[in-house]
Steps between C-alpha positions, in 0.01 A plus 500: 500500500569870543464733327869622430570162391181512253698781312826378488329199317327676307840713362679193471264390218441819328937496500477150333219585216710805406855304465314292323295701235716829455668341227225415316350856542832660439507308153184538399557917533817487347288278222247830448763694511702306186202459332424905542800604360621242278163417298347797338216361462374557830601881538444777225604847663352781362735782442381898530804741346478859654642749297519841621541837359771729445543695108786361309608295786201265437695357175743275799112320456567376169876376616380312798216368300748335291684286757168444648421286215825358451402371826153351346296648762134519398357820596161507588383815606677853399422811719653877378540815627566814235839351287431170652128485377607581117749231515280243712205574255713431151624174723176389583379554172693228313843691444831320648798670670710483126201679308465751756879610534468544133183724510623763789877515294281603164264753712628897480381560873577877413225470290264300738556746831499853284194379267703622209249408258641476131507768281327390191212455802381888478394745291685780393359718759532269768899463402526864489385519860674206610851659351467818663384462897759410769243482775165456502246569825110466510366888551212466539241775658903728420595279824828312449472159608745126451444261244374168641868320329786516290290265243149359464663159431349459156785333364531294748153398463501448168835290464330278856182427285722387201669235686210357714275515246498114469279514817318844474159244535617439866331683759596304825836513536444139660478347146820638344783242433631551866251690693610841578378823793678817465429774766440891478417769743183726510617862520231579676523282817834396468361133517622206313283365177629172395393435109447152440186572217423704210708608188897390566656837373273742700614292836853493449471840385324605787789309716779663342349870517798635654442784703630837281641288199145361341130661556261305764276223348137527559362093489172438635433923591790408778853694395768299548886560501793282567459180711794596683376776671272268679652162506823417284569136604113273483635213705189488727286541199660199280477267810115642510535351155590147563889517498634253716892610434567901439788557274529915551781711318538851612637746313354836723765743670662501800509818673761741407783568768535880594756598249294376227210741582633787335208587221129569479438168341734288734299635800166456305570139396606410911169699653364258251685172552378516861213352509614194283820455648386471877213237319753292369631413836168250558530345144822368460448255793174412307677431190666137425756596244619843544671659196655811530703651248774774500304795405688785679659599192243572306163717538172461393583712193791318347360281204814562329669249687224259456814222398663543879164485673367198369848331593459647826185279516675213373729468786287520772285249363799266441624517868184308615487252215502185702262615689270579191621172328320299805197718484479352142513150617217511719259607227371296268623509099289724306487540154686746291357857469373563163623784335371801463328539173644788262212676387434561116562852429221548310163539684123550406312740685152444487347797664620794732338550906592871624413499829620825727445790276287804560659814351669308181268359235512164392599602176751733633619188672540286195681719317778520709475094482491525143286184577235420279315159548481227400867552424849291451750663690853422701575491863692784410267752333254406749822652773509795248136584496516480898811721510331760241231514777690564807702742324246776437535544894146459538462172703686395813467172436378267162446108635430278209434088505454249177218271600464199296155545282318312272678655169867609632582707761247787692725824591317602851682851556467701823619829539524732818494869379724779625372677781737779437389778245744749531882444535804716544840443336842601512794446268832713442742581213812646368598528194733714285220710324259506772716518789335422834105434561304379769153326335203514695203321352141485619278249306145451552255218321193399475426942456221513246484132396580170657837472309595886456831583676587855540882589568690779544899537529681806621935483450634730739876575486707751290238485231143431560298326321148326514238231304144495540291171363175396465473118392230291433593130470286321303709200437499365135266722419583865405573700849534865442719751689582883583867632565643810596837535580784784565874428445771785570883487491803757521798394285807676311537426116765517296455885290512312184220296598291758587520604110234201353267742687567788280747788409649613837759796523877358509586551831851420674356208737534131513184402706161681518214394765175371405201445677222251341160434532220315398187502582280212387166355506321156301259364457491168415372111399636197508429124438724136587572254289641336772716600842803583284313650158323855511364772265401808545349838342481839663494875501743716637588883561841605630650800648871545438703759569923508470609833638909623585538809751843462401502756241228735330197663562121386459186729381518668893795551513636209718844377478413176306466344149212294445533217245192373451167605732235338285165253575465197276238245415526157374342154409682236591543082436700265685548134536764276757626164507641439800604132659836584667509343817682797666473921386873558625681169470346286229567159486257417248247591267373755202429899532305691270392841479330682234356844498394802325410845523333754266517803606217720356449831708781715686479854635836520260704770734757434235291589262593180276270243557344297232342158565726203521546200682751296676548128521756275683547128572735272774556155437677271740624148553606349826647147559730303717845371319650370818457410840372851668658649163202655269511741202247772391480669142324780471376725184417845489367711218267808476460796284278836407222484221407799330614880629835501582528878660422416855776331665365479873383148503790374285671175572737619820786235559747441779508393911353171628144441649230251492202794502493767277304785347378601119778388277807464732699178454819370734822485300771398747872717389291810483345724758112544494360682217837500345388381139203676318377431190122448287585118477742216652555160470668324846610179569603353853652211594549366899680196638398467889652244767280468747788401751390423798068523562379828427855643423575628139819549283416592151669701212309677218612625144264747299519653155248761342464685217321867547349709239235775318414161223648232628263229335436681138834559462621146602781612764285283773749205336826671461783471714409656916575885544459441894632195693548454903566246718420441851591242804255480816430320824149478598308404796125428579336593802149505649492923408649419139830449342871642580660575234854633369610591135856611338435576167732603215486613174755477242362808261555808738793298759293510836389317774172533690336367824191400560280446812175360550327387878160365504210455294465723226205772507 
């Protein structure tokens, strides 16, 4: 037999065997292939979700989060870049989709992003400074440098460790709930760090360090910033993890067409979006379920539309719910999550770990905590005590962790002190009185003693005027201080008014010029009681002189009248209450301010002076009535003890202001230093409509009575001699508040405007 015919045989048979098995095989795959997909017991996919970063745009996580587990996919791993890592790490942590649309709608992201740390959270001093700077740059060496951020993310930080701290005893990541990487970028290399151990807040604040907005995080001696600067989308790293299906949802930019780059920031934020955008091109063939919501709208800035975002989410999720919905039925039923446990509010701290400090004292330290252990406290003192920390300025960054101990909780604390010694500030002003100024400030700390600060402003503008302090903080205990300060101003009186200074010649004029000054220096002690409750004693010696070229001649000859020209010195008290939650636009809360002088020594240029002393009080009452609607009451008295001859640092009435000198007192319907008298009794009350976020409508009514004996006669409680009314609009910005008065007053038939920009000085 030949060979040709060998393998024609030889095909013949193999042609039989396959007619006759292929069915057989063909079933028998289509069997595995039934049984695959129709029996989950023999597959369990396990599901990686990829959530990237992008600011406010990161909330479309939370929608698409929802119809992901309407779809009851089981989500195994969770991987997070910046926005993506805060929500991913509150996911895996135990929260659902419902609880965390409900915590980002109840978060003031304002707030968060400018570390606007509450009021009641500093000292006197430190609300002085923090109400009077527009700008502030580290100066150190008198070289003018950038600060590291916008914020130091302590709020952040404190509000992250509030809500994770049901698993603050977790150090691998791994062994959360669902486990969990985020990723960050080491500023120095450039590099990608992916965080998958150590303390949960510190990572994701690490990740979500973004570049100009929050402060670097130093983890591990490595400084981090935003994940997305190195890698915004982990797909390769949650496969790395185990995921056998990628669910990814992007919410980065696109880049901007041409006629969008038209501003600094626009062609920052593309130079930027490079890097990421030309990355993404690899990933989304590498991820399974691609969500990608409408974003173009909105930028990473726009938490105020936190309601359309998280839709945004929703809807991109939703178009590929089938195709999440069979995900689901290839992995096995799980259990329920538990939820998350709400923690007591009450808390026993056991002892205190400072870890970090080398120019601040421990005890220095603790005070600021208020924090003595073992002690019962509340989540939210605990955030107080941190905030009263970070406020003083002197620490970049204050970590804290609860660690479960044998009696309660152990408070480890960790604190990163300022590098920066010396800082320059800026703020400007207007105002009616005033008129324009220019502040410069240079502030130095840590002079003499570790918590000294030094500072010294200089107003520049149509009248100058500087401060000079000396401060030494010493927390609850008493800190001590030295003041010298200069305050000049140019303004025309009414002739009449110029009379409670003394007999004057009648002269045929309406309006004479006046120049003031005072010169004054303290020096000073004071103790807290607590953030919002101070006393104080001093000494004090005072310059003042109140001259008028406008008519008259001095001792040489010079075309002026001098009024007064005289050196005083005093002993002084004072005490403050103050818990309102904002100096220009209360909302809330109770003012009080008490003080007295006793004047004992003078130069006496009039020749008049006898000891006496001089003693006022404010009282006021803020609270909301309606939605963005609140009220504040105010009460006003003061008057003159003993020698009534010298009328100089009477009680002067009139203008509006929120910073005055000696005994001068806003009375809207009246000019500045329009009512003059030994003794007054005020009362204010403002209704203000906050109408749309961080713009004010409010109207005011005030009454006074003015007079020589006010009190011992009992014409404090008779019917008002002066009345006025005003209506404003006022807006806040980062250099102060705007704001606009028309004021009336029924007594002498005139109108009056008043203008105010900026911080006060």
């Amino acid at each position: 037999m030949n060979t040709p015919n060998i393998l024609w045989v030889f095909l013949i048979r193999i042609l039989v065997l396959t007619i006759l098995f292929l069915p057989q095989i063909h079933w028998s795959q289509e069997k595995d292939l039934i049984e695959t997909h129709d029996d989950p017991a023999q597959e369990d996919l396990k599901v990686g979700l990829v959530l990237s970063g992008g600011g406010a745009k990161g909330l479309a996580h939370i929608g698409a989060l929802k119809i992901i587990e309407e779809a009851g996919v089981r989500i195994d791993y969770i991987g997070g870049t910046s926005m993506g890592a805060i929500v991913g790490a509150l996911y895996a942590s135990g929260y659902r989709a419902k609880e965390l649309d409900s915590i980002f709608r109840s978060v003031d992201f304002d707030t968060f992003i400018q570390d606007l740390l509450p009021r009641d959270a500093k000292t006197f001093y430190e609300r002085e400074d923090s109400e009077k700077y527009a700008l502030t740059l580290p100066f150190d060496n008198f070289k003018i440098g950038l600060p590291k951020g916008l914020s130091k993310g302590q709020n952040f930080y404190n509000q992250f460790s509030r809500f994770t701290a049901h698993v603050n005893d977790i150090n691998d990541f791994d062994d959360l709930p669902i486990p969990f990487f985020c990723m960050a970028t080491n500023i120095e290399t450039g590099q990608q760090v992916l965080l998958d151990k150590g303390y949960l807040p510190e990572a994701v604040a690490a990740s979500g360090a973004l570049p100009s907005i929050f402060s670097p995080v130093e983890l591990n001696g490595v400084l981090m910033t935003d994940g997305g600067v190195s890698n915004n989308y982990p797909v390769k790293e949650i496969k790395e993890k185990g995921a056998e299906i990628v669910i990814g949802i992007d919410v980065q930019d696109s880049l901007m067409p041409k006629d969008e780059l038209n501003s600094v920031t626009n062609i920052m934020l593309q130079i930027s979006n490079f890097r990421t955008f030309n990355a993404m091109k690899g990933k989304v063939s590498e991820t399974d379920i691609y969500i990608k919501p409408s974003i173009m709208d909105f930028s990473v800035m726009s938490f105020n539309r936190a309601d359309e975002i998280i839709k945004s989410g929703e809807n991109a999720a939703f178009s590929n719910f089938e195709k999440l919905k069979d995900i689901a039925q290839r992995q096995k039923p799980t259990e329920p999550r538990e939820k998350v446990p709400e923690n007591s509010e009450n808390i026993l701290i056991s002892n205190l770990y400072i870890t970090g400090n080398k120019r601040y004292t421990r005890a220095y330290i603790r005070g600021k905590l208020k924090l003595k252990t073992p002690r019962v406290t509340t989540y939210e003192k605990l955030n107080e005590g941190i905030n009263n920390l970070s406020a003083t300025g002197n620490f970049d960054r204050v970590s804290h962790r609860l660690i479960d101990g044998d009696e309660g909780k152990e408070l480890s604390l960790n604190v990163k002190e300022s590098e920066n010694k010396m800082l320059l500030r800026f703020a400007v002003h207007y105002d009616d009185l005033y008129q324009t100024a220019a502040l410069v400030n240079v502030t130095r700390k840590s002079l003499l003693f570790n918590n000294d600060v030094l500072s010294l402003d200089v107003a520049l503008g149509d009248n100058i005027r500087y401060n000079l302090d000396y401060y030494i903080d010493k927390g609850f205990y008493w800190s001590t201080g030295l003041k010298y300060g200069y305050t000049n101003f140019k303004k025309d009186f009414d002739f009449d008014f110029i009379g409670q200074f003394g007999e004057i010649p009648d002269l045929n004029i309406n309006r004479i010029d006046v120049t003031y000054t005072d010169y004054n220096v303290q020096a000073y002690a004071e103790t807290l009681l607590n953030q919002t409750f101070s006393v104080g004693l001093g000494a004090e010696y005072k310059r003042l002189q109140i001259i008028s070229d406008t008519f008259g001649e001095d001792e040489n000859q010079i075309p002026r009248t001098v009024f007064d020209d005289s050196d005083y010195w005093s002993a002084f008290g004072y005490l403050k209450f103050d818990t309102y939650d904002n100096k220009y636009f209360p909302k809330r809360g109770i003012l009080f301010e008490g003080d007295i002088h006793t004047y004992l020594f003078s130069s006496d240029f009039t020749n008049s002076f006898d000891e006496f002393s001089i003693a006022k009080a404010h009282l006021g009452y803020a609270r909301p009535l309606f939605h963005n609607i609140s009220m504040n009451l105010s009460l006003e008295a003061g008057t003159k003890i003993g020698n009534n001859a010298i009328n100089s640092l009477d009680f002067l009435l009139g203008g509006f202001g929120a910073k005055t000198i000696n005994n001068f007192i806003p009375f809207y319907g009246y000019d500045f230093l329009s009512i003059a008298g030994q003794s007054f009794m005020k009362g204010l009350i403002t209704v203000d409509y906050e109408i749309f976020k961080k713009n004010h409508i409010n109207a005011s009514a005030n009454f006074a009575n003015v007079g020589n004996k006010l009190f011992s006669t009992g014409r404090w409680f008779e019917d008002p001699d002066f009345t006025g009314y005003a209506l404003g609009y006022g807006l806040e910005t980062f250099a102060g508040p705007i704001q606009v008065k028309y004021s009336y007053s029924p007594e002498i038939d005139e109108s009056t405007w008043f203008f105010s920009v900026g911080f006060w000085f």
